[in-house]
GUDOGU-283068 format. One record per residue (C-alpha): residue in one letter; x, y, z. Coordinates in nm, 3 decimals. Each point is the difference from the previous one (the first is absolute). Example, Ala and Ser with C-alpha at 12.3 -4.5 7.8 and 13.67 -1.06 7.14 Angstrom:
// residues 2
SITE/r/u/v/w
SITE/A/1.230/-0.450/0.780
SITE/S/0.137/0.344/-0.066
***
This chain:
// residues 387
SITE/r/u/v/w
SITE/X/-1.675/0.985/1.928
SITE/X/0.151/-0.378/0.031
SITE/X/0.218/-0.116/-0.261
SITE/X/0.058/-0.375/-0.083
SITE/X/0.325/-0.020/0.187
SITE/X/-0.041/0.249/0.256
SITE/X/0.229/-0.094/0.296
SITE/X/0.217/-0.236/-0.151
SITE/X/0.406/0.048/0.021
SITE/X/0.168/-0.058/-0.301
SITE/X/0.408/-0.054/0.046
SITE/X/0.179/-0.002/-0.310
SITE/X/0.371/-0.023/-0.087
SITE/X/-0.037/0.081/-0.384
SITE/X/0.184/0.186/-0.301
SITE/X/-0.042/0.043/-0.328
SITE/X/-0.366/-0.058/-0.153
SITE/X/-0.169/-0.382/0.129
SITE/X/-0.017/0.064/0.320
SITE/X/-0.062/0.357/0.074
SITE/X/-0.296/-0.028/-0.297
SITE/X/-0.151/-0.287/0.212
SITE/X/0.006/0.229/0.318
SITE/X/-0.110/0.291/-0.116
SITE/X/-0.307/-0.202/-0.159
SITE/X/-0.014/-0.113/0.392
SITE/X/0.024/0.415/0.138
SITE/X/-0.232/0.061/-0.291
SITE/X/-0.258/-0.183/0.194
SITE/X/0.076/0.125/0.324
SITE/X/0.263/-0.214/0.144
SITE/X/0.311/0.198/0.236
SITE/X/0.303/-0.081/-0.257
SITE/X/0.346/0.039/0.182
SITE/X/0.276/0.017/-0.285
SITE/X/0.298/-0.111/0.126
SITE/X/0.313/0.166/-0.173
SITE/X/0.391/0.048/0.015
SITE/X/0.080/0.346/0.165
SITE/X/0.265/0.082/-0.271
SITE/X/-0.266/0.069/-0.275
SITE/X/-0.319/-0.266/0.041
SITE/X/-0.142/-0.188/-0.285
SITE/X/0.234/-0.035/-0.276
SITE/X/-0.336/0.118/-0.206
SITE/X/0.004/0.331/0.116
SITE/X/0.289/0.088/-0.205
SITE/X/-0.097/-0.155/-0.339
SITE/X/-0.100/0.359/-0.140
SITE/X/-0.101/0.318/0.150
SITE/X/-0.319/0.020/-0.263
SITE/X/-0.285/0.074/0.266
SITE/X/0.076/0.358/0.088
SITE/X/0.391/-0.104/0.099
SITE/X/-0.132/-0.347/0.149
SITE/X/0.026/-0.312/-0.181
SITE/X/-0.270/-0.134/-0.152
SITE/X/-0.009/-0.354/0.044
SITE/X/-0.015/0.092/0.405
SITE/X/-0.247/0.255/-0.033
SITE/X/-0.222/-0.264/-0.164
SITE/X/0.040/-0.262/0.263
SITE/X/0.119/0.160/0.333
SITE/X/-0.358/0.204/0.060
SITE/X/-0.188/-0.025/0.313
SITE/X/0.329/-0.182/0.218
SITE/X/0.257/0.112/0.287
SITE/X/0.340/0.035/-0.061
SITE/X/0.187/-0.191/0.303
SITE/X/0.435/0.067/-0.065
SITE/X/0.178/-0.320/0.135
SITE/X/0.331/-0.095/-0.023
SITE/X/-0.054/-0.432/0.045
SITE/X/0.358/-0.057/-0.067
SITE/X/0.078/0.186/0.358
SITE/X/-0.062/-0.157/0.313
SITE/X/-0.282/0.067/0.123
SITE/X/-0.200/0.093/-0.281
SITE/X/-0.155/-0.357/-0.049
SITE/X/-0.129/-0.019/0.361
SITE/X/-0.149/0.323/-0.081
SITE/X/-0.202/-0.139/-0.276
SITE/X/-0.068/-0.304/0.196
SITE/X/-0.155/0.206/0.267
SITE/X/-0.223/0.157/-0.286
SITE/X/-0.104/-0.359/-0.191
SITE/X/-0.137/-0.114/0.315
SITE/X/-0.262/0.223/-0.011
SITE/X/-0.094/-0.078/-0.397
SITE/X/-0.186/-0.136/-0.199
SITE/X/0.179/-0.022/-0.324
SITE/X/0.348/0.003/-0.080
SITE/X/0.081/0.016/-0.349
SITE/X/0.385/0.002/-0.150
SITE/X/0.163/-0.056/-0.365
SITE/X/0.375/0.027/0.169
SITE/X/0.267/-0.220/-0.179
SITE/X/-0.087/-0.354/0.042
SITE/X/0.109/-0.118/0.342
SITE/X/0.069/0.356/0.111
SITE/X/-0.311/-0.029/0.264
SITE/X/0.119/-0.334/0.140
SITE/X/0.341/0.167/0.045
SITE/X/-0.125/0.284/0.206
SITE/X/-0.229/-0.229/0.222
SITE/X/-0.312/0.047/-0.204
SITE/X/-0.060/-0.269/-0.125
SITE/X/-0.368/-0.085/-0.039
SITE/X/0.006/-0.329/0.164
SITE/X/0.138/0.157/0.301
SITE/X/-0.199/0.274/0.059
SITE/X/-0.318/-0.193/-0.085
SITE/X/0.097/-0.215/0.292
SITE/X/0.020/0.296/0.263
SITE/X/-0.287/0.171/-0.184
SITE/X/-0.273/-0.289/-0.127
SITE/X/-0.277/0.296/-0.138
SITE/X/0.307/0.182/-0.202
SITE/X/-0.090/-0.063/-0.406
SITE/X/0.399/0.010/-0.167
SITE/X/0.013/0.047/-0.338
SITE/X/0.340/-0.026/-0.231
SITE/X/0.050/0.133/-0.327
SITE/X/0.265/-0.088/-0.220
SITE/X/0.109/-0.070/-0.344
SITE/X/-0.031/-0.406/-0.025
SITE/X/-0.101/-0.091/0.330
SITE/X/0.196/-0.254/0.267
SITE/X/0.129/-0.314/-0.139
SITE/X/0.058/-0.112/-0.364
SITE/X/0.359/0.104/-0.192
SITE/X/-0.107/0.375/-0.029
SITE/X/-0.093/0.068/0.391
SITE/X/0.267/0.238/0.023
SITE/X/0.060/0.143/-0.399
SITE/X/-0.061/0.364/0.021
SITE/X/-0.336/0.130/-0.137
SITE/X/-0.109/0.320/-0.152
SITE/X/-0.310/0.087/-0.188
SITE/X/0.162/-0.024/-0.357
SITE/X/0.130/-0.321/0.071
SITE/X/-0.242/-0.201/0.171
SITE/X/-0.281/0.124/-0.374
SITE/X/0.318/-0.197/-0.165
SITE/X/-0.008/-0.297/0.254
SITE/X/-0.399/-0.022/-0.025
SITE/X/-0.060/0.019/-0.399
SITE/X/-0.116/0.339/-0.004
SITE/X/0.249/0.173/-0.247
SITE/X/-0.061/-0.311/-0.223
SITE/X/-0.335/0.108/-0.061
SITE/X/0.028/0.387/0.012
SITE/X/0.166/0.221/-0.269
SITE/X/-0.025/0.041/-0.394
SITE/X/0.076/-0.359/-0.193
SITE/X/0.362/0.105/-0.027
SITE/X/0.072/0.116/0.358
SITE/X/-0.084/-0.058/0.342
SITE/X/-0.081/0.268/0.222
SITE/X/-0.079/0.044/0.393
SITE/X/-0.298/0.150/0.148
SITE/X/0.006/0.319/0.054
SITE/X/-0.069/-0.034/0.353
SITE/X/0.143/-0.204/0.284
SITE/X/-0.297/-0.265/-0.089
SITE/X/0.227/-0.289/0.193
SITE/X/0.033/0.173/0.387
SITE/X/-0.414/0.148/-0.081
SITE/X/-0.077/-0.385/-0.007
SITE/X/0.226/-0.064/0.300
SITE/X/-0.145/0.271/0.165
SITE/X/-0.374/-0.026/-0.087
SITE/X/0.057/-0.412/0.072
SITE/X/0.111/0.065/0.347
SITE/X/-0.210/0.289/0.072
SITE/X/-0.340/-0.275/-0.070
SITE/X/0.143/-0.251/0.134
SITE/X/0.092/0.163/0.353
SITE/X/-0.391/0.100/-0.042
SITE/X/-0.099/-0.386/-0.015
SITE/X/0.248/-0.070/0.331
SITE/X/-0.187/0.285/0.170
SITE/X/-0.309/-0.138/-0.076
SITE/X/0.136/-0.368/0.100
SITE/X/0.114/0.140/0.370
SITE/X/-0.349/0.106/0.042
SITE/X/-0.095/-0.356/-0.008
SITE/X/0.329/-0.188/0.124
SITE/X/0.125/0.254/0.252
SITE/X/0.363/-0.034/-0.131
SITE/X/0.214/0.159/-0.268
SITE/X/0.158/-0.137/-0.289
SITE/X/0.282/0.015/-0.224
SITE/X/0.006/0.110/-0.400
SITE/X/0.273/-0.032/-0.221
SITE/X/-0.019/0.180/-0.341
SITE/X/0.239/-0.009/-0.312
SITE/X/-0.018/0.244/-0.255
SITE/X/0.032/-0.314/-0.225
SITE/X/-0.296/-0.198/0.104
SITE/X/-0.202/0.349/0.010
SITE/X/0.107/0.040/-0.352
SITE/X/-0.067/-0.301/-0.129
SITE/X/-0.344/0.004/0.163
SITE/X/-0.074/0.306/-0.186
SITE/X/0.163/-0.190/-0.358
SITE/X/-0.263/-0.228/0.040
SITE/X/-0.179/0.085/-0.348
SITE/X/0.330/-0.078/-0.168
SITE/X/0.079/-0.322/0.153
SITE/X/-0.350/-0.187/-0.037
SITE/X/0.025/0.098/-0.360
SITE/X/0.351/-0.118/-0.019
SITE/X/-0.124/-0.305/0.165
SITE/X/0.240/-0.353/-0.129
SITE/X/0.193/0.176/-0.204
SITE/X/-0.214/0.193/-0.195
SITE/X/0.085/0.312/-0.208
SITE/X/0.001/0.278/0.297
SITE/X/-0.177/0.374/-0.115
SITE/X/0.232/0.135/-0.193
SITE/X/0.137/0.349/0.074
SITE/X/-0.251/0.282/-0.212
SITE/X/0.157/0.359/0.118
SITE/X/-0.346/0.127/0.115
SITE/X/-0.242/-0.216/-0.169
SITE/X/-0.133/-0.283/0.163
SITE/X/0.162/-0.318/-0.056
SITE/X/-0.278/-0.239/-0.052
SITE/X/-0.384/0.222/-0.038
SITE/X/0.017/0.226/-0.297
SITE/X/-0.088/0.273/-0.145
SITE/X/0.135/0.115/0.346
SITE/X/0.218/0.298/0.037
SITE/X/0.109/0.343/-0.114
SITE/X/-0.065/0.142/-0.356
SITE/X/0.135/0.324/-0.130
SITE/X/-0.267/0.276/-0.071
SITE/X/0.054/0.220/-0.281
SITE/X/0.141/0.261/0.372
SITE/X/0.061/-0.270/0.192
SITE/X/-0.033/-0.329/0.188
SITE/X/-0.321/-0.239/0.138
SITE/X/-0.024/-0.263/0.186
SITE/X/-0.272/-0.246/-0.062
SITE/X/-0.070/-0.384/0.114
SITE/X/-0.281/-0.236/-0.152
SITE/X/-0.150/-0.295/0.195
SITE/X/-0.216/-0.159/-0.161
SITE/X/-0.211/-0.044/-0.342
SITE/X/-0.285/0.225/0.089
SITE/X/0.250/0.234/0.025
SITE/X/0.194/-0.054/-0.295
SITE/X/-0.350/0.069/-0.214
SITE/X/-0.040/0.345/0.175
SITE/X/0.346/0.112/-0.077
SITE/X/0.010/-0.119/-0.340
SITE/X/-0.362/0.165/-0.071
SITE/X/0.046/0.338/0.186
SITE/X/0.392/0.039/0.040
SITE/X/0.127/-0.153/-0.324
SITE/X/-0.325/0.041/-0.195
SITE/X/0.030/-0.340/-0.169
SITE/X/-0.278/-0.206/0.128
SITE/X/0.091/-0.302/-0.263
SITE/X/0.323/-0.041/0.269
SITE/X/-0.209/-0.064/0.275
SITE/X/-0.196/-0.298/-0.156
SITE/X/0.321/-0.164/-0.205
SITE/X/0.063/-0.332/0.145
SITE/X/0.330/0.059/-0.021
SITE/X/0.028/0.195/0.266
SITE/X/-0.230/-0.148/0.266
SITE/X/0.167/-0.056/0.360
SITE/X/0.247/0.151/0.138
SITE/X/0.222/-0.279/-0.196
SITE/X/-0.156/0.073/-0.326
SITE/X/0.098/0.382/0.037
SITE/X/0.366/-0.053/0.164
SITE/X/0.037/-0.286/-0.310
SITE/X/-0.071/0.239/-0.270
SITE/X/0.223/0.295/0.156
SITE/X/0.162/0.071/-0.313
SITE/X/-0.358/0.069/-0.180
SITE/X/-0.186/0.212/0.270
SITE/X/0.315/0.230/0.126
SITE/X/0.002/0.206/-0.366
SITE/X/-0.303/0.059/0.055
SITE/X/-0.065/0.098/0.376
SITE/X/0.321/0.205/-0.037
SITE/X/-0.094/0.171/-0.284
SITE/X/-0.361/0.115/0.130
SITE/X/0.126/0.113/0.315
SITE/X/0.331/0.141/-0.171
SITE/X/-0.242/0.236/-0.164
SITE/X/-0.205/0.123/0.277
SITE/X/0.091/0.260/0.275
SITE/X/0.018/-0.125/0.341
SITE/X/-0.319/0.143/0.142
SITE/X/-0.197/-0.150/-0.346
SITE/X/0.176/-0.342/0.104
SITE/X/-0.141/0.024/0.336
SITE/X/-0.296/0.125/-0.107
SITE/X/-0.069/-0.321/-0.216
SITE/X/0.133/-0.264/0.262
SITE/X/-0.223/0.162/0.271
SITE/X/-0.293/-0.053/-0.267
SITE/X/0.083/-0.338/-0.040
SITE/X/0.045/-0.069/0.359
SITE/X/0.376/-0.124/-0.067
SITE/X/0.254/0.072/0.305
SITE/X/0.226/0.263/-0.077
SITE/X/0.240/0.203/0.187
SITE/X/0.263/0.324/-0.065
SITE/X/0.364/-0.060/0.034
SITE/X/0.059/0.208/0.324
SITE/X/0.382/0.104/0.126
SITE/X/0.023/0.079/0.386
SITE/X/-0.113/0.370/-0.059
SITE/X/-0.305/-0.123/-0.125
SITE/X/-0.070/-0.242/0.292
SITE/X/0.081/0.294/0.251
SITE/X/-0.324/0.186/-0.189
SITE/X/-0.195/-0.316/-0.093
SITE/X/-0.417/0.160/0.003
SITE/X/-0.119/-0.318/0.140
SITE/X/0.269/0.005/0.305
SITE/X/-0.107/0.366/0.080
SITE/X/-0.335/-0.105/-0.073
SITE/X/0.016/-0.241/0.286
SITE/X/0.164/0.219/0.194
SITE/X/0.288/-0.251/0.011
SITE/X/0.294/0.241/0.155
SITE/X/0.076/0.082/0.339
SITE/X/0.316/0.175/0.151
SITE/X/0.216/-0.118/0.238
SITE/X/0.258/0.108/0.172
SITE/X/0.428/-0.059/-0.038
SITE/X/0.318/0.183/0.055
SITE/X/-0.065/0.166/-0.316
SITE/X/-0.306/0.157/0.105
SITE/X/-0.375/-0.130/-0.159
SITE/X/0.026/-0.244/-0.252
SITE/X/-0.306/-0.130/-0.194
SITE/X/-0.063/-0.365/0.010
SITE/X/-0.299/-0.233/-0.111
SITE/X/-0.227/-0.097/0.275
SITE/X/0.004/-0.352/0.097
SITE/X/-0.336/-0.230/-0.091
SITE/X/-0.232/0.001/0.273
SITE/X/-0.319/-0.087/0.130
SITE/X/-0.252/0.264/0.065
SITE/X/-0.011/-0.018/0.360
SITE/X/0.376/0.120/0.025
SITE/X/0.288/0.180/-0.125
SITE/X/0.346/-0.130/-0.009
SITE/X/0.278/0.140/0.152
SITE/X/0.193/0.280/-0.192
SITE/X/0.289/0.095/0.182
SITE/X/0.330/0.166/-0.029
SITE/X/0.307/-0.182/-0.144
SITE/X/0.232/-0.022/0.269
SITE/X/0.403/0.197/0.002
SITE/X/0.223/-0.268/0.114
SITE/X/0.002/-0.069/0.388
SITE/X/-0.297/0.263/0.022
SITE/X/-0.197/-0.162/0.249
SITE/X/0.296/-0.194/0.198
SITE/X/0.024/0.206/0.300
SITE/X/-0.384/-0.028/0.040
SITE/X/-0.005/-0.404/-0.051
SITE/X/0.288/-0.033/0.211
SITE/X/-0.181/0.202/0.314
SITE/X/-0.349/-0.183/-0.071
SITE/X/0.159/-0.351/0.041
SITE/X/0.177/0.074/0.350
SITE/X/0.415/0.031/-0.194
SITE/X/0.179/0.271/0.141
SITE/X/0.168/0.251/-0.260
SITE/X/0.353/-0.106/0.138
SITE/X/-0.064/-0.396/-0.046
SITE/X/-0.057/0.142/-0.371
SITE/X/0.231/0.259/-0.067
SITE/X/0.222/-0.164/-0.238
SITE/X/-0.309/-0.048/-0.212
SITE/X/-0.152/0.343/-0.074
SITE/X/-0.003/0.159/-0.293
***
């Protein structure tokens, strides 16, 4: 069975989160992923937490399906190594310390020059040029930088996502666009070079935010978990527990006021016609809605909002997700393999004429002898560079 990227050699000199999430989305297609790491412990990542069965999670998650090649690239030697093994790519990917590539001789405009068909890509936290090319960047900071904390949290207090939502748009912004320079090199013949900030990916993704903001307009203001600008929209307390539930639209606001409030007169008041109308008159309508679904049990809540055809959703923690019915339903879990033995994970979207790759998580330097031998490098010309 073929896979999208089937044959392709992914080179990638990556730590933390952006980069090794973009590659793996890259293996998870069927792409050859060589992870280049320091001997003396790898990716910083791997030691964030031993969560995942003595393995740390963050890794687990985005290290799948790669090979685990232990160089040292501050002894000699260890660059012409890699050289040797980026001439026969056809992606490298790396989110080193600004500059740090040029320093070792890989810079992008060099090796582009020896190798024309090679597609670079650079990830970092603001990108070259401007007065913050070389400020450090890490997830938290860069949702400060790019407006997200001002329009997450409760009124009173900002808070960060709960996930590393800055290096997943990195990562998912590189991984597409190293799809659209594959697909240009089909047509030109030659490579190209991408360049991806965790700021500009950010601030593509605050792009709700900003239009509404637009010349100095009042921006959303933060609403804890209520949306900021569509209402009712949000959770409510049942009378043993907690709903979600969104409205879009008017002819939904009459079925949820008939069948799920059981006031029909509050679907025809003028008053609260639009999405304006209802936000507008917040202080009128949340009494009620509160106090109807305040009184029911969750599964009578749902029951009503399913009638009505009004979106609704359970407040889920991770053990929930882990036995989510419509993810087993779909038969959405696979193992894979790791140092750790099997470890579930959720299968990759594909198309129906193949399956993506679902491979091991690599130990660190696990496959360097064998990388090493297949490129023509004798073990002594990389001895000081083993694991």
């Amino acid at each position: 069975m073929s896979r999208p990227l089937d044959g392709l050699l992914v080179v990638s000199l990556e730590q933390a989160i952006a980069a090794p999430y973009c590659t793996r989305l890259l293996a998870d297609q069927g792409a050859r992923v060589i992870k280049v790491e320091r001997p003396d412990g790898g990716d910083f990542a791997r030691a964030y937490d031993t969560r995942a069965r003595g393995l740390a999670s963050h890794f687990v998650w985005t290290n799948r399906s790669k090979e685990s090649l232990a160089l040292d690239l501050k002894e000699e030697g260890a660059v012409s190594i890699l050289r040797r093994i980026i001439a026969r790519a056809d992606i490298l990917v790396q989110n080193l310390a600004p500059g740090a590539a040029g320093r070792l001789g890989l810079g992008h405009a060099e090796l582009r020059r020896h190798h024309p068909r090679l597609i670079t890509c650079s990830i970092s936290g603001y990108g070259s040029g401007g007065p913050y090319e070389h400020s450090k960047a890490y997830d938290l900071l860069i949702q400060a930088e790019a407006g997200f904390l001002s329009v997450t949290g409760s009124e009173d207090h900002m808070a960060k996502a709960g996930i590393s939502i800055a290096d997943i748009a990195a990562g998912v912004t590189a991984y597409h666009s190293i799809l659209a320079a594959l697909l240009n090199r089909m047509k030109t013949g030659t490579g190209d070079h991408i360049e991806v900030s965790m700021l500009e990916a950010m601030a593509e993704w605050m792009g709700y935010p900003m239009y509404y903001a637009m010349d100095g307009a009042t921006p959303p203001q933060r609403s804890g978990p209520n949306h900021a600008t569509i209402y009712p929209y949000g959770p409510y307390a049942t009378a043993d527990g907690t709903v979600f539930l969104g409205l879009q639209n008017d002819r939904e606001w009459l079925s949820f006021s008939k069948l799920v409030l059981q006031r029909e007169e509050l679907g025809s008041d003028p008053r609260f016609a639009g999405n304006s109308g209802r936000a507008g008159h917040r202080d009128i309508l949340e009494p009620v809605i509160a106090g109807v679904l305040g009184s029911l049990p969750t599964s009578e809540a749902i029951r009503r909002l399913e009638q009505a055809g009004i979106a609704t959703a359970r407040v889920n923690d991770m053990a929930a997700l882990w036995n989510h019915p419509q993810l087993a339903a779909r038969q959405r879990w696979q193992d894979f393999g790791s140092p750790a033995g099997p470890l579930p994970g959720l299968r990759p979207v594909t198309g129906e004429a193949w399956e993506p790759r679902f491979d091991p998580v690599p130990a660190v330097g696990e496959h360097t002898a064998g990388i090493l031998a297949e490129f023509g490098i004798a073990a002594d010309n990389a001895k000081d560079n083993s694991p």
